[in-house]
Residue frames relative to the residue before (quaternion, step in Angstrom):
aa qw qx qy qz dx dy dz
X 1.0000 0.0000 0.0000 0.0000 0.00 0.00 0.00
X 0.7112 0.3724 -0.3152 0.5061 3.78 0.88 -1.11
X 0.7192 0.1672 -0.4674 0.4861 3.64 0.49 -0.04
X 0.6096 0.4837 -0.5737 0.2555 3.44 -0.36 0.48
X 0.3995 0.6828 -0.2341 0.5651 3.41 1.95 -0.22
X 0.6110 0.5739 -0.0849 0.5386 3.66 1.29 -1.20
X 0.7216 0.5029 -0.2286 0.4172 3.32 0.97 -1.11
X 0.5907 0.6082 -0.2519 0.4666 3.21 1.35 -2.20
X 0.6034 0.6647 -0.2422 0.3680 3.74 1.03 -1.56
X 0.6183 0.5650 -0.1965 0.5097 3.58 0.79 -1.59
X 0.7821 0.2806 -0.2353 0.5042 3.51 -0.17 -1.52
X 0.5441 0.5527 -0.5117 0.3695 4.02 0.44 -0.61
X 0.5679 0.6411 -0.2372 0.4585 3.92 1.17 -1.30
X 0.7197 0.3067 -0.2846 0.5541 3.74 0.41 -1.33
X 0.5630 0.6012 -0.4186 0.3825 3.62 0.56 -0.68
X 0.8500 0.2973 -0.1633 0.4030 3.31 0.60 -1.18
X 0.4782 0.5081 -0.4012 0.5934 3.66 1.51 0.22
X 0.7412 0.4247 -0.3925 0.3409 3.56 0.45 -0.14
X 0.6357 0.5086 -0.2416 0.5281 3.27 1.48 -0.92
X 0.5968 0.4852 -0.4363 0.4669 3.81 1.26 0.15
X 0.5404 0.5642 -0.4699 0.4110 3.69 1.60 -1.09
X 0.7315 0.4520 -0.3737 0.3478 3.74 0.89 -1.03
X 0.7459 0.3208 -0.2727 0.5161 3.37 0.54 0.09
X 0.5459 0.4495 -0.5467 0.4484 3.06 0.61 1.36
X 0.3281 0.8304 -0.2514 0.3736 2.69 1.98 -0.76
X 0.6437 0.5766 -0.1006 0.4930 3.10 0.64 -2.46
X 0.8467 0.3876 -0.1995 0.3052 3.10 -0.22 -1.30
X 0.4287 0.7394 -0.2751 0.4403 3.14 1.95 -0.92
X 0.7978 0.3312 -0.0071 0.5037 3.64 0.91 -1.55
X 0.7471 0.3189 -0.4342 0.3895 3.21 0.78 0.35
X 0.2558 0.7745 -0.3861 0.4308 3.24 1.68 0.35
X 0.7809 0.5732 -0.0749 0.2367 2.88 0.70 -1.52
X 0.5237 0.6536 -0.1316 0.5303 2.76 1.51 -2.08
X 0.7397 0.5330 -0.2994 0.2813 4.18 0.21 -1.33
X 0.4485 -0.6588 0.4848 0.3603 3.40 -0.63 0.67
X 0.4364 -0.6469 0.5690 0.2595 3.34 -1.06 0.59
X 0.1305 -0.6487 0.7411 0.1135 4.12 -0.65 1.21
X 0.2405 -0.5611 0.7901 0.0549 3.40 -1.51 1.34
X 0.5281 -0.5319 0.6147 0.2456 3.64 -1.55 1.05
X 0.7343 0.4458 -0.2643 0.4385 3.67 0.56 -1.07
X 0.2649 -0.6521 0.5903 0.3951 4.12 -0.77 0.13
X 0.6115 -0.4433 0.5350 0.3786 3.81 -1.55 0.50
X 0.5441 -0.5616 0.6108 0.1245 3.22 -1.27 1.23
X 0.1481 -0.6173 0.7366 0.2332 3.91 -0.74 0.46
X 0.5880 -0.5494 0.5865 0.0921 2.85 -1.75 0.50
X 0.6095 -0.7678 0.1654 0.1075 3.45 -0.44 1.90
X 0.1677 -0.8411 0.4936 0.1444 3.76 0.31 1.09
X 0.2695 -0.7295 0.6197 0.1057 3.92 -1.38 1.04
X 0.3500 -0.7374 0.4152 0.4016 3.55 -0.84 0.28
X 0.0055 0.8049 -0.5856 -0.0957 3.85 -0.57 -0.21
X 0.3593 -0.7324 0.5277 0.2367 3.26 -1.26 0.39
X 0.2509 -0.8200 0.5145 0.0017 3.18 -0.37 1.25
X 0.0081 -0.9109 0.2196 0.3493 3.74 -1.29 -0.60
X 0.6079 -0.6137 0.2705 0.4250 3.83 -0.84 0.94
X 0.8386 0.0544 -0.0731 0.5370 3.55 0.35 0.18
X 0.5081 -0.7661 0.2725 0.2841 3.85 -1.01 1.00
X 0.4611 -0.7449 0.4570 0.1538 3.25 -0.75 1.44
X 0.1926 -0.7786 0.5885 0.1020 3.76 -0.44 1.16
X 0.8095 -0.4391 0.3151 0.2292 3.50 -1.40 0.54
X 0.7194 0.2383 0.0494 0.6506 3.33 -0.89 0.17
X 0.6930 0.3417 -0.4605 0.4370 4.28 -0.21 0.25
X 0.5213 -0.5138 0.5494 0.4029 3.82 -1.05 0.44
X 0.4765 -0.6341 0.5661 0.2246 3.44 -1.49 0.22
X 0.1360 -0.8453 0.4806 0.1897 3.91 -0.30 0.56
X 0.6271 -0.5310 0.3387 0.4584 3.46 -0.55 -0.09
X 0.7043 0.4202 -0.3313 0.4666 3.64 0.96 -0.53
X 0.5082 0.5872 -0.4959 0.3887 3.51 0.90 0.15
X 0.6951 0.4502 -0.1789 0.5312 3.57 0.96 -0.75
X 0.0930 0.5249 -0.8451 0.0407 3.77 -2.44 0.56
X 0.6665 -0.4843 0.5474 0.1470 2.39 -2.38 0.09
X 0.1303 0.8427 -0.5209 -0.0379 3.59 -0.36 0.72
X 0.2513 -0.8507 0.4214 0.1888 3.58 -0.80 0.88
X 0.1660 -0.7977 0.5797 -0.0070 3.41 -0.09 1.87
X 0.8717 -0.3211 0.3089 0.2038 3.44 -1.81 -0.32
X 0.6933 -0.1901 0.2425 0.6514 2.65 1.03 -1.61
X 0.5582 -0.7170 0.3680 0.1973 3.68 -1.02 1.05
X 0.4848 -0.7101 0.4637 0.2138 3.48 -0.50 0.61
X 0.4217 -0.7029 0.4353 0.3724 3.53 -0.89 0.52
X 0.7180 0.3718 -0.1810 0.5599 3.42 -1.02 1.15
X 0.4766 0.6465 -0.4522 0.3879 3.74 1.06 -0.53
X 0.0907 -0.7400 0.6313 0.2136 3.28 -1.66 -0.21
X 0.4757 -0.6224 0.5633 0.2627 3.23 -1.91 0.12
X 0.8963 0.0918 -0.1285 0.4144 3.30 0.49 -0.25
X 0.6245 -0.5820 0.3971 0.3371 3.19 -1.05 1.43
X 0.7177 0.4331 -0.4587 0.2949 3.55 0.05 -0.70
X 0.6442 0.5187 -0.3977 0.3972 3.66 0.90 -0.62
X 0.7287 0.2700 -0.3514 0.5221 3.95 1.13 0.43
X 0.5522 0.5234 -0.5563 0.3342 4.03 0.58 0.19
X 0.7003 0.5335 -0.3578 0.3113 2.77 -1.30 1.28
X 0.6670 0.6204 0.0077 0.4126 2.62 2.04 -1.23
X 0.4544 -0.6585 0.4789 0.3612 4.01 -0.51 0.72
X 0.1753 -0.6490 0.6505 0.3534 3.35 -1.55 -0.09
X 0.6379 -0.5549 0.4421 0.2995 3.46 -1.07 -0.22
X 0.8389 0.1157 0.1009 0.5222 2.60 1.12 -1.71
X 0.8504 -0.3127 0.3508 0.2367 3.37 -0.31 -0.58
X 0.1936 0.9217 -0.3298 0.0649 3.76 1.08 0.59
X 0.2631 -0.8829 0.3616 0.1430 3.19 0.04 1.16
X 0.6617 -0.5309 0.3457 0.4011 3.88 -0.76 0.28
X 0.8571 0.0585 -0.2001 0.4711 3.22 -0.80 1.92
X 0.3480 0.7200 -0.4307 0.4183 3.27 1.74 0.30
X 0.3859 -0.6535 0.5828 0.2906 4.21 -1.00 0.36
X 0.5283 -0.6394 0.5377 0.1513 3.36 -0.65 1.36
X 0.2796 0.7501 -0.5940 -0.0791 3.76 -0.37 0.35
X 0.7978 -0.3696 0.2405 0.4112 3.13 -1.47 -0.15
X 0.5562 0.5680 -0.3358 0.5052 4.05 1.32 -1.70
X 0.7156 0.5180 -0.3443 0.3177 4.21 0.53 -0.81
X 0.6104 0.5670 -0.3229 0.4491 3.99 1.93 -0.69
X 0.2777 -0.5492 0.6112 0.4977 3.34 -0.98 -0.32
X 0.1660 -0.7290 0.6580 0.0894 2.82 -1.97 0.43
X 0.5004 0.7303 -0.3686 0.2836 3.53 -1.18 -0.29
X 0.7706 -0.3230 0.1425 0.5307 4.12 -0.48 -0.51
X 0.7719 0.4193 -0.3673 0.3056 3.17 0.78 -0.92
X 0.1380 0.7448 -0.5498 0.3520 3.78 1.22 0.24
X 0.8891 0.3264 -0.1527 0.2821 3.12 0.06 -2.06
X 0.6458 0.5355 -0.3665 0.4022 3.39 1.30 -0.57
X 0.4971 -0.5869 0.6173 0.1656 3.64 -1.12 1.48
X 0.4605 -0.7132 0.4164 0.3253 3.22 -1.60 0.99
X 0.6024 0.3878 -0.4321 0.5477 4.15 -0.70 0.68
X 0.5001 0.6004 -0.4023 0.4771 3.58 1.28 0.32
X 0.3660 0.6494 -0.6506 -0.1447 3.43 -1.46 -0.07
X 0.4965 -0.7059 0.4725 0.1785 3.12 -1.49 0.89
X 0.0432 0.8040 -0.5866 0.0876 3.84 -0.80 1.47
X 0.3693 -0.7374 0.5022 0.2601 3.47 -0.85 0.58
X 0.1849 -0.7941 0.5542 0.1676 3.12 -1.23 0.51
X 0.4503 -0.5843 0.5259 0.4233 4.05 -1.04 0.32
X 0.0002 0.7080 -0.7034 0.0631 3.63 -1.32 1.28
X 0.0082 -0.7990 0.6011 -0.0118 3.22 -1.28 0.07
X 0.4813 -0.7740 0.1214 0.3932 3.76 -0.08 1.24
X 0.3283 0.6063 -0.5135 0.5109 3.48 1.28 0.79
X 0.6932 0.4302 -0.1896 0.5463 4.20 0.22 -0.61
X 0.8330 0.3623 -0.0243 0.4175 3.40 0.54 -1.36
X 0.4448 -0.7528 0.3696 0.3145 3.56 0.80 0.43
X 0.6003 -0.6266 0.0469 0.4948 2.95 0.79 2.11
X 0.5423 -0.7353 0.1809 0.3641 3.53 0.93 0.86
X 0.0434 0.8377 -0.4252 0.3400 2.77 0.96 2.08
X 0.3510 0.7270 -0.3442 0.4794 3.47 1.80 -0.45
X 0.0734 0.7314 -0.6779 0.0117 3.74 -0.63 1.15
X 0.8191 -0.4046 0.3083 0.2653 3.53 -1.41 0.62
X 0.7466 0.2391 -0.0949 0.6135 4.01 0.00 0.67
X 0.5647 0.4489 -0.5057 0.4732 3.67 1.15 0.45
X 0.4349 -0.5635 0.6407 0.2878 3.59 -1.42 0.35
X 0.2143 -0.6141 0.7590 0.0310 3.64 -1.69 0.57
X 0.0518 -0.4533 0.8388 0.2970 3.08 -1.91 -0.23
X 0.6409 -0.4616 0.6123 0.0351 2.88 -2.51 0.58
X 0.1867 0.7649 -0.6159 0.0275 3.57 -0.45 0.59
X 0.3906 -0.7647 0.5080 0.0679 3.39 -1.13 0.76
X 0.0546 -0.7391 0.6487 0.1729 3.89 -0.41 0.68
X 0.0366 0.6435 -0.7597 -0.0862 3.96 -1.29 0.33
X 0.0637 -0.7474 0.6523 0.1089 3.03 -1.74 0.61
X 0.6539 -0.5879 0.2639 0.3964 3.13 -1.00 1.77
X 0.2159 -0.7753 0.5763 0.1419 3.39 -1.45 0.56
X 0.5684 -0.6781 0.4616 0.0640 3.62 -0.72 1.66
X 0.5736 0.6971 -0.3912 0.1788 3.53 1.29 -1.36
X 0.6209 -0.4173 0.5403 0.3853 3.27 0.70 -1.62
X 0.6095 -0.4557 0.3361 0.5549 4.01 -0.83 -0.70
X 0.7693 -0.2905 0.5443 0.1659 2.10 -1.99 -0.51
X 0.3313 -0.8181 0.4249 0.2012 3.19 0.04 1.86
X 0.8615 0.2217 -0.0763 0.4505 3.82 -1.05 0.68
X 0.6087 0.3430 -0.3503 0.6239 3.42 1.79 1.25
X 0.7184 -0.5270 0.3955 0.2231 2.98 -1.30 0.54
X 0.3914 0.7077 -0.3411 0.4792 3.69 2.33 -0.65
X 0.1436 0.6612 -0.7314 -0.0856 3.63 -1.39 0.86
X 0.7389 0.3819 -0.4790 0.2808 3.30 0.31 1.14
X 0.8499 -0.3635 0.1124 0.3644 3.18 -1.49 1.14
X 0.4880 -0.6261 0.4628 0.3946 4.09 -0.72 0.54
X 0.7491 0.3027 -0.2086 0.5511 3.18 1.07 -1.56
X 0.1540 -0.8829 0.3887 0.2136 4.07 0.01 0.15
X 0.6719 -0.1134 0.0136 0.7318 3.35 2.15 0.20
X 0.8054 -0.3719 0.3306 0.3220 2.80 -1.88 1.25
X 0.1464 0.7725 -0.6157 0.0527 3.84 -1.62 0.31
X 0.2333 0.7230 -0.6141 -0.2138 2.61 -1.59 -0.03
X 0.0065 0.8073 -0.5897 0.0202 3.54 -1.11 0.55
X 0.7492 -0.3889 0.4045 0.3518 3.14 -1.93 0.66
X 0.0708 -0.6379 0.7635 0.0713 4.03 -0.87 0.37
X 0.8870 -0.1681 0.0434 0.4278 3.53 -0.66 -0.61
X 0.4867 -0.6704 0.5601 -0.0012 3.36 -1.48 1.17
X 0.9402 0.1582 0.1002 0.2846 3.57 -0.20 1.31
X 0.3935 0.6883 -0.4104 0.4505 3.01 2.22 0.06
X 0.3853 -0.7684 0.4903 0.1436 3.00 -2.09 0.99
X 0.2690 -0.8121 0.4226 0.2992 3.53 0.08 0.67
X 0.3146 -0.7019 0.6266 0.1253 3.79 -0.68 1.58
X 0.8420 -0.1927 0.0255 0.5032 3.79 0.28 -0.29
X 0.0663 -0.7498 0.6564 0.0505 3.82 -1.55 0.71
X 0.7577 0.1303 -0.2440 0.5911 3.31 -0.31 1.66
X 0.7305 -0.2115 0.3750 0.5301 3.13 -1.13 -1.38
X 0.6339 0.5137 -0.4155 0.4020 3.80 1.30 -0.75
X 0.1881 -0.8231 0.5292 0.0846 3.45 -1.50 0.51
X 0.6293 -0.3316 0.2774 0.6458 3.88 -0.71 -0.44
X 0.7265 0.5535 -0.2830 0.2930 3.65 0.56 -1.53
X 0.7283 0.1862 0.1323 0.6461 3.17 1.48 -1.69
X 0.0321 -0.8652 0.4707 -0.1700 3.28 -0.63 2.08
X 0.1208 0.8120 -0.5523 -0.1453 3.33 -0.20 0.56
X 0.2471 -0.7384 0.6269 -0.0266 2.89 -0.38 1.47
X 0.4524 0.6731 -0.5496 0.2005 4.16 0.36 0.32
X 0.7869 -0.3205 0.1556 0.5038 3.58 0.74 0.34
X 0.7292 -0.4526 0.1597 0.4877 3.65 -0.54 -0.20
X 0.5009 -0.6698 0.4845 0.2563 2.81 -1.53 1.33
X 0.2478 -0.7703 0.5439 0.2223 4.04 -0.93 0.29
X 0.7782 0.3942 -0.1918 0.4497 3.64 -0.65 0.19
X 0.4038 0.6610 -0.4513 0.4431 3.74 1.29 -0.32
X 0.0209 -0.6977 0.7072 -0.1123 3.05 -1.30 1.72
X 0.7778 0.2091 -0.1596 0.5708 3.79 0.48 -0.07
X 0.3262 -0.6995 0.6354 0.0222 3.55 -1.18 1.71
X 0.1311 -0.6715 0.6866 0.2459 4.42 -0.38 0.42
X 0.0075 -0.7765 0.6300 0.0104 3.93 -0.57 0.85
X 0.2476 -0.6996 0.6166 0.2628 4.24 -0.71 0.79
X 0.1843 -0.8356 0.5130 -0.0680 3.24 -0.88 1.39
X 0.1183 -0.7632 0.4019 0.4920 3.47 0.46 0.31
X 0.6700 -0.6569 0.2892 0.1892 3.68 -1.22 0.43
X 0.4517 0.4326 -0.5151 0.5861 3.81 1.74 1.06
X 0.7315 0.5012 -0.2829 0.3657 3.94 1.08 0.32
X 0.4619 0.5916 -0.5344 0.3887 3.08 2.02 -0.01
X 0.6958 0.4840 -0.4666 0.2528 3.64 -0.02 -0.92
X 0.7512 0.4193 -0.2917 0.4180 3.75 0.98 -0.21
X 0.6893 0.4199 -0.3469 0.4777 3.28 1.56 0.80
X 0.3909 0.6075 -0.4157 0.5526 3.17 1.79 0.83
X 0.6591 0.6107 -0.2065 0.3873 2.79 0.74 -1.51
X 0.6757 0.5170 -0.2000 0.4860 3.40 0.86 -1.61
X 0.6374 0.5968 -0.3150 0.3720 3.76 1.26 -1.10
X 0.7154 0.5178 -0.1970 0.4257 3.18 1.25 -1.32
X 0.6940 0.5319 -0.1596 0.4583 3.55 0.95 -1.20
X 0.8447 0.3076 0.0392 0.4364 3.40 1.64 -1.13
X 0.1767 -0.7126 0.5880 0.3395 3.40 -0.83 -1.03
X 0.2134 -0.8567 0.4696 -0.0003 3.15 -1.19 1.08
X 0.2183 -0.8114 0.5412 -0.0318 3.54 -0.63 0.76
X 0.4670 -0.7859 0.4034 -0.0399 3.07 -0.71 2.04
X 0.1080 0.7949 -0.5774 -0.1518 4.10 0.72 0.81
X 0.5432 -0.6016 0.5362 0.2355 3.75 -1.52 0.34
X 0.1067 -0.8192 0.5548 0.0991 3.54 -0.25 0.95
X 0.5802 -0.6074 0.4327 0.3274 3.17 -1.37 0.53
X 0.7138 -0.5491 0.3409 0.2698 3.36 -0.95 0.77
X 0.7903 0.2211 0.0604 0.5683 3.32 1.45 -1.38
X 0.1876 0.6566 -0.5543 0.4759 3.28 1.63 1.32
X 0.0692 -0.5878 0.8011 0.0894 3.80 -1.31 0.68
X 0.6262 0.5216 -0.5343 0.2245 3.75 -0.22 -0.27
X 0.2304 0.6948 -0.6811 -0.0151 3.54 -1.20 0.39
X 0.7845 -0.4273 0.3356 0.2990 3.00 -1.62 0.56
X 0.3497 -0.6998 0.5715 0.2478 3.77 -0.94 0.81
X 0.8351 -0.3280 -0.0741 0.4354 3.49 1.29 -0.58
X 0.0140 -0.7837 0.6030 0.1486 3.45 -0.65 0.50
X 0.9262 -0.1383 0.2734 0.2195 3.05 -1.93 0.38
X 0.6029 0.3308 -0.1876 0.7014 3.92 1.44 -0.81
X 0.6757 0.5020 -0.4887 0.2294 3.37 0.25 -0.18
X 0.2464 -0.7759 0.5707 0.1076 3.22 0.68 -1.60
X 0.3188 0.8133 -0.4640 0.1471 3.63 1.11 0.27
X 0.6275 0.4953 -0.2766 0.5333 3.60 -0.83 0.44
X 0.5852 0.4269 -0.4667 0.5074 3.75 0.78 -0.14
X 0.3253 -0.7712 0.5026 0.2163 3.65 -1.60 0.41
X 0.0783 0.9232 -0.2365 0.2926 3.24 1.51 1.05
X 0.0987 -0.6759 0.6902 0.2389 3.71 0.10 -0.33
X 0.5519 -0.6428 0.3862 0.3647 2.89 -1.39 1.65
X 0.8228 -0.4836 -0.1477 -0.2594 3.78 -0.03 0.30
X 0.4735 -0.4944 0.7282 -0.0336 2.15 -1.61 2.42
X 0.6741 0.3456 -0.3603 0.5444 4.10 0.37 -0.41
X 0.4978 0.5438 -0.4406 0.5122 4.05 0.53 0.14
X 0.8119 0.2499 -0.1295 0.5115 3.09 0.60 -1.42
X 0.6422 0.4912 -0.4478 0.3820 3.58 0.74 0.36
X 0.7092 -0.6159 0.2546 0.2300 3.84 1.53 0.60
X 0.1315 0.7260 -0.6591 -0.1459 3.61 -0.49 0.07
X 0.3485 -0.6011 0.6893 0.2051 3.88 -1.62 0.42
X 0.7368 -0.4529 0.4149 0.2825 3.10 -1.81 0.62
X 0.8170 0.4340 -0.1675 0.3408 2.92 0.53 -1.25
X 0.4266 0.6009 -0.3111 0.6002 3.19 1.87 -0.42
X 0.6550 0.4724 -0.3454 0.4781 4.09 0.46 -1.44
X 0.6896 0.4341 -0.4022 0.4174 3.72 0.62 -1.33
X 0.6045 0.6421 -0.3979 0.2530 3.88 0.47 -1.26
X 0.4204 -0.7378 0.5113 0.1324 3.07 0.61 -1.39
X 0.2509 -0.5936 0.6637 0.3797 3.71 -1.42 0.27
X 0.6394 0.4582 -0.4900 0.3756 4.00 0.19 -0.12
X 0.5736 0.5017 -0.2833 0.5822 3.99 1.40 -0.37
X 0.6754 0.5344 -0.4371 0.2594 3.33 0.01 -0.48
X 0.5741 -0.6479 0.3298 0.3766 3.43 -1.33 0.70
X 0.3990 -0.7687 0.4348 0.2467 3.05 -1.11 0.80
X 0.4221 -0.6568 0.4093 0.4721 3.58 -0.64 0.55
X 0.7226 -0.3736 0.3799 0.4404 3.29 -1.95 0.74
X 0.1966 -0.6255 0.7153 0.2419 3.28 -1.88 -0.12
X 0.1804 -0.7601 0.5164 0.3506 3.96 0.16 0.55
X 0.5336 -0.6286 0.5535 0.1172 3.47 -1.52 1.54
X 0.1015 -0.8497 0.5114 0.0781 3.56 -0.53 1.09
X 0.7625 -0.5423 0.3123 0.1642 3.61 -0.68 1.19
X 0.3925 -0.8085 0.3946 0.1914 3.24 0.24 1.12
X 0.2770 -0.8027 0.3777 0.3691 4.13 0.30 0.62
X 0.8024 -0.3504 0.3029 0.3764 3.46 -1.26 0.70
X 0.2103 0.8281 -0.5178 -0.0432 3.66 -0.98 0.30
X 0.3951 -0.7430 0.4896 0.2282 3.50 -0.25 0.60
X 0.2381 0.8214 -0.5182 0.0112 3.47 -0.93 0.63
X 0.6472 0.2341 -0.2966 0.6621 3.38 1.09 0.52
X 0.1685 0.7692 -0.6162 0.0156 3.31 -1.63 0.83
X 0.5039 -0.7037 0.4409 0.2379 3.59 -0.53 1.59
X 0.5297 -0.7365 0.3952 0.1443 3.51 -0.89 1.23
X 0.6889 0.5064 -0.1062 0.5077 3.04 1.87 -0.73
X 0.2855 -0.7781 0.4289 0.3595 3.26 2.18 0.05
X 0.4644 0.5853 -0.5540 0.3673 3.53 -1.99 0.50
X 0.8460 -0.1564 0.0976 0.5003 3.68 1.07 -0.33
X 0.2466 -0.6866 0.6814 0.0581 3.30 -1.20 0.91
X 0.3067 -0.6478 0.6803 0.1533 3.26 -1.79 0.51
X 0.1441 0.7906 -0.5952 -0.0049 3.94 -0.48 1.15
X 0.3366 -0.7189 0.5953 0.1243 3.47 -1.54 0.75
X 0.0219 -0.8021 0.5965 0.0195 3.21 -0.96 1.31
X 0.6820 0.1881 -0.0612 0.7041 3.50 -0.27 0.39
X 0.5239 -0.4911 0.5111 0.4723 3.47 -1.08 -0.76
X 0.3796 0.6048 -0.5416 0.4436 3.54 0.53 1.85
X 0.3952 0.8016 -0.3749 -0.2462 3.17 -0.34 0.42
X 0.2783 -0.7254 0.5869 0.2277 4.07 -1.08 -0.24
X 0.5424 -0.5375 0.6294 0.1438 2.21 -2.48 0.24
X 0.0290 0.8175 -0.5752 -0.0036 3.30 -0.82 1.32
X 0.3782 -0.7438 0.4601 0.3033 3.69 -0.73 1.04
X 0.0595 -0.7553 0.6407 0.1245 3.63 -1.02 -0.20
């Protein structure tokens, strides 16, 4: 009786340990299944600005302002920017395609940036005798002076000219106000500005481009000398000799129309001057015969007899 009591006892036990595994079981899986509510909301995920662009940006064209916005992506590209102003104006290199991030590796860069359009940028041979002992730093303005020394030779080969191109010693102002884009190895971007450069043989000067052909010219024939202008000088020359003012050219059709030595040596203070027409001295009586029949008048330094 007591073990069969023992038995009834036993199985009542496994019974009830199994029917608890299942309902842990249960409870096990629906535990699971529930979405987990966090107290805190999910952090989005942090947005940068960049400048990006509305429509595709083709080589070799400046960049306007309407080609470009702000778009707030993920993360910023290298080289990328935030603000339009720091790229209108600016070339691409390559090719920028719609909604693409403008970066810096996609512009051109380098000298021609700096040169303004009717500009072009040419170098010239200096040395710190010419060049204010080559004290001349990148972003200053100069004038140009020219030295010629009279030439003995004779004409002009293959003209009809037997006198001399240069026809006496000179000097004079050529150009008025040039900016100097680089002097040496230093540039606008990259100055050393610690005191004088040494060894500098070649100034990079923006010229506008009806004045290069008279500052080659002047290089070759001459020798030129670089003065330092003040910073807060406004004066420049109305004309010299490179300019050429009064022609109806685009500066250049006047590039490509040449200048001659003998033209560079003349000068605007040489050139001919235009006629003044000479106006006729007015009639003047100055003799008259008491006995009447005739007067004696001087015109000009002619004079006659006129009866009456």
């Amino acid at each position: 009786m007591a073990n069969n009591l023992t038995k009834i006892l036993a199985v009542a036990l496994i019974v009830i340990a199994l029917l608890l595994g299942v309902y842990a079981w249960v409870l096990g899986s629906r535990s699971s299944s529930a979405p987990v509510v966090s107290g805190q909301p999910v952090a989005q995920a942090r947005q940068v600005p960049v400048v990006v662009a509305v429509q595709p940006l083709k080589a070799g064209v400046p960049i306007v302002a309407s080609s470009l916005k702000v778009q707030q992506v993920a993360a910023r590209p290298d080289g990328a920017f935030v603000d339009p102003v720091q790229i209108i104006g600016r070339v691409p290199s390559a090719d920028i395609p719609e909604q693409a991030a403008v970066v810096e590796s996609s512009l051109s860069s380098g000298m021609a940036d700096l040169v303004e359009p009717g500009e072009r940028a040419i170098a010239v041979k200096v040395d710190e005798n010419n060049a204010v002992g080559n004290r001349v730093r990148p972003g200053n303005f100069v004038d140009v002076f020219v030295n010629l020394k009279r030439d003995a030779a004779g004409g002009i080969p293959g003209t009809n000219s037997s006198g001399p191109e240069i026809p006496k010693t000179q000097a004079k102002l050529l150009l008025s106000k040039i900016r100097v884009l680089a002097f040496g190895d230093a540039t606008t971007a990259r100055d050393q500005s610690g005191g004088a450069a040494g060894g500098v043989r070649t100034a990079v000067l923006a010229v506008p481009t009806a004045q290069i052909d008279a500052l080659t010219l002047a290089e070759a024939s001459g020798n030129l000398t670089l003065a330092l202008r003040s910073p807060r000088d406004e004066e420049v020359a109305t004309q010299t000799v490179a300019m050429r003012v009064g022609t109806a050219a685009d500066p250049s059709a006047r590039a490509a129309q040449g200048l001659s030595l003998s033209e560079l040596s003349r000068g605007v203070a040489d050139a001919p001057a235009a006629a003044v027409p000479r106006r006729a001295a007015p009639a003047r009586v100055v003799a008259r015969s008491p006995d009447g029949g005739s007067i004696e008048v001087i015109r000009g330094g002619r004079a006659e007899s006129v009866a009456y």
